[in-house]
Every structure is written in C-alpha cells, then in structure tokens.
Rosetta silent file (secondary structure, phi, psi, omega in degrees, C-alpha in Angstrom):
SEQUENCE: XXXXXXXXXXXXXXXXXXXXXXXXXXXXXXXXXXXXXXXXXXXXXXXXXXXXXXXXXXXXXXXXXXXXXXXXX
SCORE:     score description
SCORE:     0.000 S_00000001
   1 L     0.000   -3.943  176.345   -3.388  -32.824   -8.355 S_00000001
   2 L   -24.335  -38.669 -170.800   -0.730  -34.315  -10.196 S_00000001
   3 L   -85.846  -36.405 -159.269   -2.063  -34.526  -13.649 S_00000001
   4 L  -104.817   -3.586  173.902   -3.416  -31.444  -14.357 S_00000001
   5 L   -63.717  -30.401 -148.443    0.106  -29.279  -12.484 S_00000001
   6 L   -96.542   38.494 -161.003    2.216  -30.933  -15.692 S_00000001
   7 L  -123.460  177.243  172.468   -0.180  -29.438  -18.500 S_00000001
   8 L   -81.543 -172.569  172.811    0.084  -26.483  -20.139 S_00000001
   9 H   -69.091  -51.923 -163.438   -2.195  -23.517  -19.681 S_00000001
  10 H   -53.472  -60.916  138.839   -3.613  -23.882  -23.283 S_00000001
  11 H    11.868 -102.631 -167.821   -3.859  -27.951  -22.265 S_00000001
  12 H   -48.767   -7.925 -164.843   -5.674  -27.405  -19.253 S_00000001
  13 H  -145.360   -1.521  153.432   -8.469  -25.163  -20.329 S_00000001
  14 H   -75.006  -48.026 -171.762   -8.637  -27.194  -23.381 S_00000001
  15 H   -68.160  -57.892  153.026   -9.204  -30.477  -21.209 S_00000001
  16 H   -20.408  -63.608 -168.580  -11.705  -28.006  -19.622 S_00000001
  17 H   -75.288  -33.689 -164.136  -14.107  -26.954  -21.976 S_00000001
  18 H   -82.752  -18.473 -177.018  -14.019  -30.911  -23.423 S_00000001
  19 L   -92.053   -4.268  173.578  -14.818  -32.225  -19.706 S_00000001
  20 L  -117.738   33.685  132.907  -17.828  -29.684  -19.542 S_00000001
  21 L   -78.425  -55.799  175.930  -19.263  -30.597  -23.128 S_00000001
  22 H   -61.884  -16.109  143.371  -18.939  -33.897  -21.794 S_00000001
  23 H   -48.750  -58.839 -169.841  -20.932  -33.120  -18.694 S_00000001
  24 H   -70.454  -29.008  173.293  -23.756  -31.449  -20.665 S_00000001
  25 H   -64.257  -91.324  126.591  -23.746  -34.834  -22.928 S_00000001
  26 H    30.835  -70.632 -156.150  -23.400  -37.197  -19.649 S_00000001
  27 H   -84.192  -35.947 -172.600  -26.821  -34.785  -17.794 S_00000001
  28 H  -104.444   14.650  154.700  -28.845  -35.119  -21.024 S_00000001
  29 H   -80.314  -54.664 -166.702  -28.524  -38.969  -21.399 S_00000001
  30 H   -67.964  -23.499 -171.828  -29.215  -39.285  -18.005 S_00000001
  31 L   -71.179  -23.019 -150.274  -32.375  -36.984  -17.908 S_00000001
  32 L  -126.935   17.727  177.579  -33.595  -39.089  -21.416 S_00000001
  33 L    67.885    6.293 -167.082  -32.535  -42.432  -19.352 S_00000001
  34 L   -98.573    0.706  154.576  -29.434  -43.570  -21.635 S_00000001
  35 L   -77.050  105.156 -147.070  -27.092  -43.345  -19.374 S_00000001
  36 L   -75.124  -45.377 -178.004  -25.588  -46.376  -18.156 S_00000001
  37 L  -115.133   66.168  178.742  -22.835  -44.941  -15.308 S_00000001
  38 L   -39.404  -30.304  170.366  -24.397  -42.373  -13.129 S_00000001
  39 L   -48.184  -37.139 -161.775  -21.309  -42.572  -11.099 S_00000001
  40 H   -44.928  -38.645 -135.978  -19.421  -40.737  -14.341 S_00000001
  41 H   -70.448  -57.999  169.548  -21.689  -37.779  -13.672 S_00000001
  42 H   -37.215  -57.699 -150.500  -19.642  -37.314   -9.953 S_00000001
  43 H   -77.901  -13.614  173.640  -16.505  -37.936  -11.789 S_00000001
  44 H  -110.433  -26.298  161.622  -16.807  -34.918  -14.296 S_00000001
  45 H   -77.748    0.979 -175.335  -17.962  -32.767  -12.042 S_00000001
  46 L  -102.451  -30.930 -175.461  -14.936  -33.417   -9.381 S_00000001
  47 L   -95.782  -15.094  157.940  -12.371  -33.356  -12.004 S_00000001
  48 L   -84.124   -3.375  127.718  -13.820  -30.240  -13.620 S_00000001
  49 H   -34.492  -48.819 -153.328  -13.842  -28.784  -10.058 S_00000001
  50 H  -102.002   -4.204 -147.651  -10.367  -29.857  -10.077 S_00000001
  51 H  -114.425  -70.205 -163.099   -9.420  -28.374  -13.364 S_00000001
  52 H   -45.597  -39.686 -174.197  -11.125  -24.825  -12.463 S_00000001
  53 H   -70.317  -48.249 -167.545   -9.005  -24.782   -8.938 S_00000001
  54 H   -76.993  -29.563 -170.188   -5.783  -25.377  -10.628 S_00000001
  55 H   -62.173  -33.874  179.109   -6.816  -23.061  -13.662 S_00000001
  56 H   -92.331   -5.010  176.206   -7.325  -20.239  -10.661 S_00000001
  57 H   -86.661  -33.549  154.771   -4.229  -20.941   -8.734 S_00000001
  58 H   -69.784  -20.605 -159.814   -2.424  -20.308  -11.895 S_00000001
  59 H   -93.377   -0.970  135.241   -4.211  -17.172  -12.740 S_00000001
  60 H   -11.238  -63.453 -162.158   -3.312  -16.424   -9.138 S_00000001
  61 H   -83.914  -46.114 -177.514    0.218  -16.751   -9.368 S_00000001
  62 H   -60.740  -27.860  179.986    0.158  -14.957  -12.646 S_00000001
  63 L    91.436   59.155  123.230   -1.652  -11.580  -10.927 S_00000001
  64 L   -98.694  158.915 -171.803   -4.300  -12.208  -13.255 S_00000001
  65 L   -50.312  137.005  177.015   -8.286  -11.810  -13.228 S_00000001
  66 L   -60.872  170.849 -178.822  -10.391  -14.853  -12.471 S_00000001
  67 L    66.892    2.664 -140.875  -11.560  -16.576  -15.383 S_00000001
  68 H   -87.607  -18.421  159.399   -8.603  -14.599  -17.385 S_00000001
  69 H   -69.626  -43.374 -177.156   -6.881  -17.892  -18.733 S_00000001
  70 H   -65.159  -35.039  167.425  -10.431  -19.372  -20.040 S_00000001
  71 H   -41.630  -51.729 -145.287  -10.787  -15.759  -21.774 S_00000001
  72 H   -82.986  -34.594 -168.577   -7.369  -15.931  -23.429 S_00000001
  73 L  -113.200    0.000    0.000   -7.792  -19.480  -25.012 S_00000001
C-alpha cells in the first residue's frame, strides 16, 4: 500500500477519478477491439480498488461518512 499512504487526500482522490476515466477509456477500446493490453483492464481495476480502500480507511480515521473525501474534492 505504500504509494498511495504518502499522498495527500486531495492527491489520492485526484489519482482516483483519473484511474476511473481511464478505466471507462481502457472498457470502451476493448468492447470496439482497440485495445492492445487486456491485462491493463485488471490493473485499473485493482489499483482503483486499492485507492477506494485507502480513501475509506482515511475517512475512517477521520470519523467521517463514506464517500465524504470524494464529496469534498
């Protein structure tokens, strides 16, 4: 989890939203065949998985509401 403990909040939920645009890009090349590295598609959904877990462990810590960092920013 290393990478995503040292970021900021703002960071992290930035890094977020750009790894699920890039998901929704990544599912409609592959659906239209233009996607070359199917593997990616596992790799953005485990690190945006991975993003979401740390993003709730802070809002956790904070006593705040789930989703309440993606709200704020």
């Amino acid at each position: 989890m290393g990478a995503y403990t040292e970021k900021s909040d703002q960071e992290l939920i930035h890094d977020l939203l750009d790894s699920e645009r890039g998901l929704m890009t990544a599912r409609m090349k592959h659906s239209t065949g233009q996607l070359e590295n199917t593997a990616n598609l596992k790799v953005l959904r485990r690190g945006i998985a991975r993003m979401h877990t740390e993003a709730r462990r802070r809002e956790a810590a904070q006593g705040l509401q789930k989703d309440a960092l993606l709200h704020a920013h």
